[in-house]
C-alpha positions as CSV (number, residue, x, y, z in Angstrom):
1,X,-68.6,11.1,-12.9
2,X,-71.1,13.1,-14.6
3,X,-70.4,16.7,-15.8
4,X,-72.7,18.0,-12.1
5,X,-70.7,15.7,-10.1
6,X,-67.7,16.8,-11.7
7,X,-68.7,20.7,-11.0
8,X,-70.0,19.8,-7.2
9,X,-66.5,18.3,-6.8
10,X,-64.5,21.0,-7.7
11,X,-66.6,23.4,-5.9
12,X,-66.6,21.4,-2.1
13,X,-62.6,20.6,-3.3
14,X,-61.8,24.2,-3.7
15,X,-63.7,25.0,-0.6
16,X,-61.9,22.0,1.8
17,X,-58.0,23.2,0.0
18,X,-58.7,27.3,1.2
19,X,-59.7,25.7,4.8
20,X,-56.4,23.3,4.7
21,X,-54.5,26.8,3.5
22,X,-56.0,28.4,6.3
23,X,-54.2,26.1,9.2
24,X,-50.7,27.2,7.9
25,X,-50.3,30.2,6.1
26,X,-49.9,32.7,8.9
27,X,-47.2,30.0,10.3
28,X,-44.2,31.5,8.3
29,X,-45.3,35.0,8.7
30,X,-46.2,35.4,12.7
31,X,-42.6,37.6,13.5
32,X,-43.6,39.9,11.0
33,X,-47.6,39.9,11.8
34,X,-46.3,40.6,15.8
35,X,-44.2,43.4,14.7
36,X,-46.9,44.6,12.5
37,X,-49.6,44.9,15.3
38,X,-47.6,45.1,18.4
39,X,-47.7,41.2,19.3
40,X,-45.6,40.4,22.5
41,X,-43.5,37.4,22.1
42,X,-45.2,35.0,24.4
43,X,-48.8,36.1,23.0
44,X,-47.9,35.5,19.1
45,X,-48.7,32.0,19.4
46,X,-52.4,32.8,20.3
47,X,-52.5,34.1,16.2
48,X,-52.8,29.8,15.9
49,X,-54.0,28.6,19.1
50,X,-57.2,31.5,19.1
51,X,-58.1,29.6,15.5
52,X,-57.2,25.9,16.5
53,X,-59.5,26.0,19.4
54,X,-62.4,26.7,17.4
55,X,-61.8,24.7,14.7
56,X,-61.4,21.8,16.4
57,X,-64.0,22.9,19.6
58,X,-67.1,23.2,17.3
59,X,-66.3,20.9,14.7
60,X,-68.3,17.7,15.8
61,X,-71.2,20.0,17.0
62,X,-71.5,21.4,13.7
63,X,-71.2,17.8,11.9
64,X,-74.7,17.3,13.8
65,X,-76.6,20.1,13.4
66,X,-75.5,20.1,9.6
67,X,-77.5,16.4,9.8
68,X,-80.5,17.8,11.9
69,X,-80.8,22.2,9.8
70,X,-79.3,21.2,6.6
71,X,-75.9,20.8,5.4
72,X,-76.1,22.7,2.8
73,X,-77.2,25.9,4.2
74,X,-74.4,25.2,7.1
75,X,-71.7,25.1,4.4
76,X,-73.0,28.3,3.0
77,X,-73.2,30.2,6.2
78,X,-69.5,28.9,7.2
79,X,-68.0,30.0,3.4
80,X,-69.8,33.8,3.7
81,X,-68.3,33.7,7.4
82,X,-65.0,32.5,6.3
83,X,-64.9,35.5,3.7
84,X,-66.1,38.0,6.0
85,X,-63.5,37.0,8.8
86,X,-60.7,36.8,6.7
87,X,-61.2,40.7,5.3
88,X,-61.2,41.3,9.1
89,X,-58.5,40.2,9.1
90,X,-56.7,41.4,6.7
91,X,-57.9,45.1,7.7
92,X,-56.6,44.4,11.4
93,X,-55.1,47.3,13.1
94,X,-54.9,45.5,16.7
95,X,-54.0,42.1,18.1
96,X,-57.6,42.1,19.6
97,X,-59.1,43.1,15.7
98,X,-56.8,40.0,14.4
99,X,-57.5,37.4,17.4
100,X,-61.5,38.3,16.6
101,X,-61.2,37.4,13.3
102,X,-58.8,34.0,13.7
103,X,-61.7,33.0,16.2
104,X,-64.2,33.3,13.3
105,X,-62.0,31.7,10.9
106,X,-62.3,28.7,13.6
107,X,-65.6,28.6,13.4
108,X,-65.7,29.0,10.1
109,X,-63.9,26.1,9.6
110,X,-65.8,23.6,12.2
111,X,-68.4,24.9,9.8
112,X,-67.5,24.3,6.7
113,X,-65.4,21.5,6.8
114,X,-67.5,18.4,8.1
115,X,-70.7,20.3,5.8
116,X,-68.5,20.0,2.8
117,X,-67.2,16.6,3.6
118,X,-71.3,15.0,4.5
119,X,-71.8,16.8,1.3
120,X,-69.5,15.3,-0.8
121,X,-70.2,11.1,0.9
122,X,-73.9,12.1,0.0
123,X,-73.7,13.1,-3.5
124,X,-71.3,10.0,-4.2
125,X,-72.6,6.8,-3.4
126,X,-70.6,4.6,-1.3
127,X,-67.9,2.7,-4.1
128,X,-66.0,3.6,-6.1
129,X,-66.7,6.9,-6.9
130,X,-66.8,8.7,-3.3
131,X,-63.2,6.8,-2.5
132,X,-62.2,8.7,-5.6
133,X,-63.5,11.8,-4.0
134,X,-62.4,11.1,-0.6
135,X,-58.8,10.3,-2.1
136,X,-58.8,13.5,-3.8
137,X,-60.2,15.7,-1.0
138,X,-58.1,14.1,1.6
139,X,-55.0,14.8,-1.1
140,X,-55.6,18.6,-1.4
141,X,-56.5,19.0,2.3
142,X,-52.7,17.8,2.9
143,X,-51.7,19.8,-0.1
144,X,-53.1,22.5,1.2
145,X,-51.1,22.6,4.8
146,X,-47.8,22.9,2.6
147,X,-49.3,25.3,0.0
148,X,-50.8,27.3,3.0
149,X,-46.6,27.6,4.2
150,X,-45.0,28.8,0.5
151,X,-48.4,31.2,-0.2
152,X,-47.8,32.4,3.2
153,X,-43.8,33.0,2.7
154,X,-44.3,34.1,-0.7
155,X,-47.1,36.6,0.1
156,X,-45.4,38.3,2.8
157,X,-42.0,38.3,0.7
158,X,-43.9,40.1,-1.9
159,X,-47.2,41.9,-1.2
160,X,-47.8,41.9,2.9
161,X,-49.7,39.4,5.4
162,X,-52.2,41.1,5.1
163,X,-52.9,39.2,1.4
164,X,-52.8,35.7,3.6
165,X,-56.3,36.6,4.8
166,X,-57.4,38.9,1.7
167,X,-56.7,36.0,-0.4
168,X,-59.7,33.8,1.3
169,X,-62.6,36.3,0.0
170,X,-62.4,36.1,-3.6
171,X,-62.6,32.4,-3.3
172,X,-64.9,32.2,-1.1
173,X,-67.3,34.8,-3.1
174,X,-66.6,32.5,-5.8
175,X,-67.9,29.7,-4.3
176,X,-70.9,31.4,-2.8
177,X,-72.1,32.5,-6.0
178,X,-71.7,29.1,-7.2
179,X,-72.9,27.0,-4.8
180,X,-76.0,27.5,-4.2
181,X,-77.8,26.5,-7.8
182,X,-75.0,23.2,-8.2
183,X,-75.1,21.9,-4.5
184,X,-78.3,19.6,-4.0
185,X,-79.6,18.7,-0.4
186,X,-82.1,16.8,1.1
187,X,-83.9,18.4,4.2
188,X,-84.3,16.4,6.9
189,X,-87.5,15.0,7.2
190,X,-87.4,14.4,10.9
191,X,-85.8,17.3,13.1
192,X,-84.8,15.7,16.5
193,X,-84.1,18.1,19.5
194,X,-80.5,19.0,19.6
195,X,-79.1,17.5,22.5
196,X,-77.8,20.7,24.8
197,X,-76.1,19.2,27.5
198,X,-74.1,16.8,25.0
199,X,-73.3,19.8,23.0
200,X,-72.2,21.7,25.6
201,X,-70.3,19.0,27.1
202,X,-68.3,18.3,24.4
203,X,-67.7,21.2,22.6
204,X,-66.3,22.4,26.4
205,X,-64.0,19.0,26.7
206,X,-62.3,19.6,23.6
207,X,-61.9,23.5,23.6
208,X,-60.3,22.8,27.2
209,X,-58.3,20.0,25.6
210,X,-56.7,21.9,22.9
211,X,-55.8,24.5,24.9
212,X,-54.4,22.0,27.0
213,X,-52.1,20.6,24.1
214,X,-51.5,24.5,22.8
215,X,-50.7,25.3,26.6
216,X,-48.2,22.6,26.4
217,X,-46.3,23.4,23.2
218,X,-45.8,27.0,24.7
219,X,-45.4,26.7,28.3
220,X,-44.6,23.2,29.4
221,X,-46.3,20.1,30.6
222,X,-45.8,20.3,34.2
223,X,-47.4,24.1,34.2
224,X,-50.8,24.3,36.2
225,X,-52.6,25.6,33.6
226,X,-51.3,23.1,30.8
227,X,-52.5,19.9,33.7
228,X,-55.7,22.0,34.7
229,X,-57.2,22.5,31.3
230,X,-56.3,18.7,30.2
231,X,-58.0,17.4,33.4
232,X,-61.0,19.9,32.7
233,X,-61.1,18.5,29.3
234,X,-60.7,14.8,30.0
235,X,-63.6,15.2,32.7
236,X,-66.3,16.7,30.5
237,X,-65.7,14.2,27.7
238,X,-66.0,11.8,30.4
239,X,-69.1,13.4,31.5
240,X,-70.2,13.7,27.9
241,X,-70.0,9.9,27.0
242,X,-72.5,9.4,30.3
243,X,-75.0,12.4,28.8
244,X,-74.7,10.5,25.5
245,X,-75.9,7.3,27.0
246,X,-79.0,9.0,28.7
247,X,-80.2,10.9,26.0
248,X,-83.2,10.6,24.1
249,X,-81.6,12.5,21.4
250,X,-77.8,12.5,21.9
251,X,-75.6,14.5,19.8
252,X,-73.6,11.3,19.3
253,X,-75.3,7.9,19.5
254,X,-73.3,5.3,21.8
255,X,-73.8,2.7,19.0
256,X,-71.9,4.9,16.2
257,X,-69.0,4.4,18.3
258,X,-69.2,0.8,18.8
259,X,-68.7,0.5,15.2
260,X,-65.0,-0.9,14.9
261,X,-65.1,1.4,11.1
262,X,-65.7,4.3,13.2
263,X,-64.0,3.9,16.4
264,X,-60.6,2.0,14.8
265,X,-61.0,4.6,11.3
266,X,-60.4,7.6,13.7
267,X,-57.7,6.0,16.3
268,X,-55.9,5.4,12.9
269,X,-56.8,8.5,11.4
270,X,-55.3,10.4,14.4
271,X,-52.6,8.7,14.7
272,X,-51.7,9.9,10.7
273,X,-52.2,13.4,11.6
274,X,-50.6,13.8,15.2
275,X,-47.4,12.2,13.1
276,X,-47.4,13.9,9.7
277,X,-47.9,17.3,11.5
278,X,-45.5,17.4,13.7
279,X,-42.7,15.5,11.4
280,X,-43.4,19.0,9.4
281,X,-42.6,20.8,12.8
282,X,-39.6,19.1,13.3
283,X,-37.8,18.9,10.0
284,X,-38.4,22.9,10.0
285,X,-37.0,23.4,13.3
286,X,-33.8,20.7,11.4
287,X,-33.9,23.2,8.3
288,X,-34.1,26.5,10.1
289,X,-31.8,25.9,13.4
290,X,-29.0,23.1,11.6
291,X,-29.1,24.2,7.7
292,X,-30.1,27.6,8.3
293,X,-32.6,27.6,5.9
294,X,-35.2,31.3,5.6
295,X,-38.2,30.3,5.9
296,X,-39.3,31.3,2.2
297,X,-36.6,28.3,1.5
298,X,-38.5,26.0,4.0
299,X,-41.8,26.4,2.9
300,X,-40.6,25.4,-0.6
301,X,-39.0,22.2,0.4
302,X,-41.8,20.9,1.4
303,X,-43.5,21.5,-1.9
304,X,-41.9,17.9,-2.5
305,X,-44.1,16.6,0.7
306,X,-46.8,18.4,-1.3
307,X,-46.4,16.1,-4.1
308,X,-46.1,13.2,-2.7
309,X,-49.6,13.8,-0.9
310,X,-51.5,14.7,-3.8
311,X,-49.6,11.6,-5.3
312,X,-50.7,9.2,-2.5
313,X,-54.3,10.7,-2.5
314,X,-54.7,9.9,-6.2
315,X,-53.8,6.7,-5.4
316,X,-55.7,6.0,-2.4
317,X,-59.3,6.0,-3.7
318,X,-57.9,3.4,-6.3
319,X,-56.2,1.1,-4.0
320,X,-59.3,1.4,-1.4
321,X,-61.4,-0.1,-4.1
322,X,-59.0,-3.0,-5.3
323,X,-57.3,-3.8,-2.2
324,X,-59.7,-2.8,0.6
325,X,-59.1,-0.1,3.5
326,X,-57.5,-2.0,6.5
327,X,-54.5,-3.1,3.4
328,X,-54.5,0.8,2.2
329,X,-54.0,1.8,6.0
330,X,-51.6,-0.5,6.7
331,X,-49.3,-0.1,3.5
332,X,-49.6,3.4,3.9
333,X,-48.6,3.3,7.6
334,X,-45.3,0.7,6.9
335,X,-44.5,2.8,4.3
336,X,-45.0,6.6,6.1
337,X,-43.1,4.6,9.2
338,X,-40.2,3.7,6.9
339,X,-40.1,6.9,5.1
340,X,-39.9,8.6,8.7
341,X,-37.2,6.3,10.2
342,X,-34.6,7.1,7.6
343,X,-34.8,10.4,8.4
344,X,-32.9,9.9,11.8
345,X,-29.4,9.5,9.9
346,X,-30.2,13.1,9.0
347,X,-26.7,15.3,9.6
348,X,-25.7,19.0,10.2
349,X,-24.2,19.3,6.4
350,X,-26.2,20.9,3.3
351,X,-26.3,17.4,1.6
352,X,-28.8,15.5,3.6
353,X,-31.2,17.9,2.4
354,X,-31.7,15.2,-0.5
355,X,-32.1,12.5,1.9
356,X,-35.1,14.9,3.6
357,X,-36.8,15.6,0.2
358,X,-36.8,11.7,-0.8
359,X,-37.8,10.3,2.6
360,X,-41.0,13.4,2.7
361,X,-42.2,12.6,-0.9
362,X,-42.4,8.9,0.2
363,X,-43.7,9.2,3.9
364,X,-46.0,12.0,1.7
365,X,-47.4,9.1,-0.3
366,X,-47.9,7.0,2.6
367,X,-49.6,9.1,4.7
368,X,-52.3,10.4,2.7
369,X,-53.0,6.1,1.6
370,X,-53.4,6.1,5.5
371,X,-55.8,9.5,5.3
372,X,-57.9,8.2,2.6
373,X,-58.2,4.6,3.8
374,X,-59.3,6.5,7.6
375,X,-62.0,8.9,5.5
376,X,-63.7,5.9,3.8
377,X,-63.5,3.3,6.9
378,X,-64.9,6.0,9.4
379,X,-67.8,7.1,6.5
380,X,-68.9,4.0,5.2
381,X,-71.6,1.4,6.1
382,X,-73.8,4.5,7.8
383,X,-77.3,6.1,6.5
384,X,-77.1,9.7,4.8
385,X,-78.9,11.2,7.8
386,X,-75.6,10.2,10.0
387,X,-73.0,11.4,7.1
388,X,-72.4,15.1,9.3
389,X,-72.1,13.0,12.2
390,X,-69.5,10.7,10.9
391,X,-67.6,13.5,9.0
392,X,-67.9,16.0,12.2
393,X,-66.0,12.8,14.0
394,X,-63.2,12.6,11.3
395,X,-63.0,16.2,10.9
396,X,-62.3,16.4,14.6
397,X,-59.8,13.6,14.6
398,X,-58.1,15.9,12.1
399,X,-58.1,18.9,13.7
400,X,-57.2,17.4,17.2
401,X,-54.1,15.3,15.8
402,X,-53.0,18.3,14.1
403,X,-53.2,20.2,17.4
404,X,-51.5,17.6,19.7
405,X,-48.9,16.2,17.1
406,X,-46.7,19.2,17.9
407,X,-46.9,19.6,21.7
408,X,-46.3,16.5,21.7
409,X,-42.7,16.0,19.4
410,X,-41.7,19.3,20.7
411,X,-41.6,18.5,24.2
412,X,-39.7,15.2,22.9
413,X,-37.2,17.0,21.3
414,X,-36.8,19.5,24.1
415,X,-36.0,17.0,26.8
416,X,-33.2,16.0,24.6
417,X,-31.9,19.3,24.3
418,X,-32.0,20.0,28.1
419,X,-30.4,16.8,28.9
420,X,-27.6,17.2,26.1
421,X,-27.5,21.3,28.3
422,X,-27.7,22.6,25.1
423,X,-29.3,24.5,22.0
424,X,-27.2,24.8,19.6
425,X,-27.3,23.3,16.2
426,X,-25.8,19.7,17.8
427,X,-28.6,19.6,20.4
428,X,-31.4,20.5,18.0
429,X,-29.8,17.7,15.4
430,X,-30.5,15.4,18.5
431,X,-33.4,16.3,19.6
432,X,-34.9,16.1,16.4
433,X,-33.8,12.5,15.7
434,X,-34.8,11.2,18.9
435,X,-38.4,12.8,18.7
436,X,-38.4,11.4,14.5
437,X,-37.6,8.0,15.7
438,X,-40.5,7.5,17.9
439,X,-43.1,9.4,15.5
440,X,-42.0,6.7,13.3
441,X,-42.9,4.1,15.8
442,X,-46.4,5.8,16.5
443,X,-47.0,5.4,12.7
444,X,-46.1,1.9,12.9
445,X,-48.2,1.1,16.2
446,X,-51.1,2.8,14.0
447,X,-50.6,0.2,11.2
448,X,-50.7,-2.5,13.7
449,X,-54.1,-1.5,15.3
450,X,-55.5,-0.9,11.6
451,X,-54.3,-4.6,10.7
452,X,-55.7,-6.2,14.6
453,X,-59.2,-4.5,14.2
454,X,-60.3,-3.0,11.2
455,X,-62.4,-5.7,9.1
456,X,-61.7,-5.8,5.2
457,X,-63.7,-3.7,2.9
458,X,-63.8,-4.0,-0.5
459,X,-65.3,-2.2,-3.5
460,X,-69.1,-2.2,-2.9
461,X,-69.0,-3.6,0.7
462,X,-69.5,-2.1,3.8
463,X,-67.8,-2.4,7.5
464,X,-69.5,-2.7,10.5
């Protein structure tokens, strides 16, 4: 890389690790934010679900207008967002003052992050080089969801929570000042229509999807409003795919889907981080309700899953280019799987915590090959113009599997504890084996549809 490159990298890298930081920081220090500002119980979750459903609601619409207004400007406007919600936030003297500015730290985020990823695939050529990039971005965005949990733990330990949203606005003044005279962009030189209905379509199918998910983590399943808002959300992304076809300008052209990098990339992709994230969930409900952990003690055990990310993310752009992505996915899925399945023999003495930091550092190392394989398949063998397109897709992926991978596990693990009639530290061992035993089997069944349909890509060759 050359000394710019080098400069451009840190500056979208820094940007994409504060977002991944974002997701998790506030995770440890919710009871002590709802005592702060007079949170009810049932209402603390909305401190995560208010910024989950933007983030993941307006991510892909964003990935296309930064293609159709400018990327770069997008990115810039997202980052002076980002640092003007987050003092909001940390100034909050009301749940209504805090839930305004999670909601802008959403969109923020659906912002910044598929502008900073288009970015990044345009100022490194497809090779070598942007699998390096993708391998390292994809490294510290996982890095960054278990920094996000110690900073958050040791912030509120030490200062208040109120430092896990003042510490977004230095860095993102830094980066604003930055920015603008290293970040290069190319205006578009055609400026389609932006296709309304699609937009609103979508964006409406996925906000009423997440909330589905988030509905179900918190209330249930069977609850009306968990089965109304899925429904709602399946139908308008129904509705959307028929707007798409129609179009003259659709916000997502039928034929970028057709693409087996695109369409299988994601499926994979999603599948990493529905099981990643909610193998994080579960081994902290394992730590905190079995091994009584705090959760200062928590957040620092998964600094080894930290490791082994930024480990496997390293790697990844290297064994993209010598082996090829459907190999990268596929290693990195046998070996997450593996990782994962070991974990069932987990047991209610202090001890197995070894067993827990081994089997995370090496599931860590397999997931993010999975990641990075995912970020180059879905981005490579498309034109510049369609790079915030393709990375709105894979941000989305992201944001959605990190939504459902929870609502998900949890339910698993709670139908084993109501069938066992119990919730004691027994019942929660239980529950969490039987719901790590078929995340492990969801990794696997990823792996598999990586090796059936994604075509081999090699250094310098593209997928179609």
């Amino acid at each position: 890389m050359t000394g710019r490159q080098k400069l451009i990298l840190t500056l979208l890298l820094g940007a994409q690790f504060m977002i991944a930081v974002d997701f998790s920081i506030l995770n440890v220090a919710l009871p002590v934010v709802g005592e702060g500002l007079g949170f009810s119980l049932n209402n603390l979750q909305w401190v995560a679900t208010a910024f989950a459903l933007t983030a993941a609601g307006f991510t892909l619409l964003f990935g296309r207008v930064a293609d159709l207004f400018g990327r770069k400007r997008l990115f810039l406007g997202g980052m002076a967002l980002l640092g003007a919600s987050s003092a909001l936030g940390g100034f909050a003297t009301s749940p209504e003052m805090l839930l305004t500015a999670r909601v802008l730290q959403g969109l923020a985020t659906a912002a910044v992050t598929p502008a900073g990823l288009s970015l990044l695939t345009t100022a490194f050529k497809e090779g070598p080089l942007r699998d390096k990039a993708l391998g390292l971005n994809g490294a510290l965005m996982s890095a960054g969801f278990t920094a996000g949990a110690v900073l958050g733990g040791l912030l509120t330990d030490m200062l208040s929570w109120r430092w896990a949203f003042f510490v977004n606005v230095p860095v993102a003044a830094l980066v604003l000042i930055l920015a603008p005279s290293v970040i290069t962009d190319a205006r578009p030189t055609h400026r389609p229509r932006l296709d309304v209905p699609g937009a609103i379509a979508v964006t409406g199918g996925l906000l009423a999807l997440v909330f589905g998910l988030t509905q179900a983590g918190a209330e249930g399943w069977g609850e009306p409003t968990t089965l109304g808002s899925l429904v709602a959300g399946a139908a308008l992304l129904v509705a959307f795919w028929f707007i798409e076809r129609r179009s003259a300008s659709p916000l997502v052209p039928i034929g970028i889907m057709k693409r087996r990098s695109v369409l299988w990339g994601n499926v994979t992709g999603l599948i990493a981080f529905v099981t990643e994230t909610s193998l994080v969930f579960l081994l902290t409900l394992y730590l905190q309700e079995v091994l009584d952990y705090s959760p200062l003690a928590t957040g620092l055990a998964f600094g080894v899953l930290g490791i082994g990310t930024v480990l496997g993310g390293t790697l990844g752009g290297r064994a993209v280019g010598r082996f090829g992505t459907r190999t990268t996915i596929v290693a990195g899925g046998v070996v997450q799987a593996l990782a994962t399945l070991s974990l069932v023999a987990l047991g209610s003495s202090g001890g197995w915590i070894w067993l827990l930091l081994a089997a995370t550092f090496v599931g860590g190392v397999g997931n993010m090959l999975m990641i990075v394989g995912f970020m180059v398949t879905a981005t490579s063998g498309l034109p510049d113009a369609e790079q915030g397109l393709a990375t709105g897709l894979a941000t989305m992926t992201q944001q959605v599997g990190i939504t459902m991978g929870i609502p998900i596990m949890s339910a698993i693990a709670t139908a084993r504890m109501s069938s066992l009639g119990s919730t004691g530290p027994d019942a929660v061992l239980s529950g969490v084996a039987v719901a790590i035993l078929v995340d492990s089997a969801l990794v696997l069944l990823g792996a598999l549809l990586a090796g059936l349909f994604l075509a081999p890509r090699r250094a310098g060759r593209t997928t179609t």
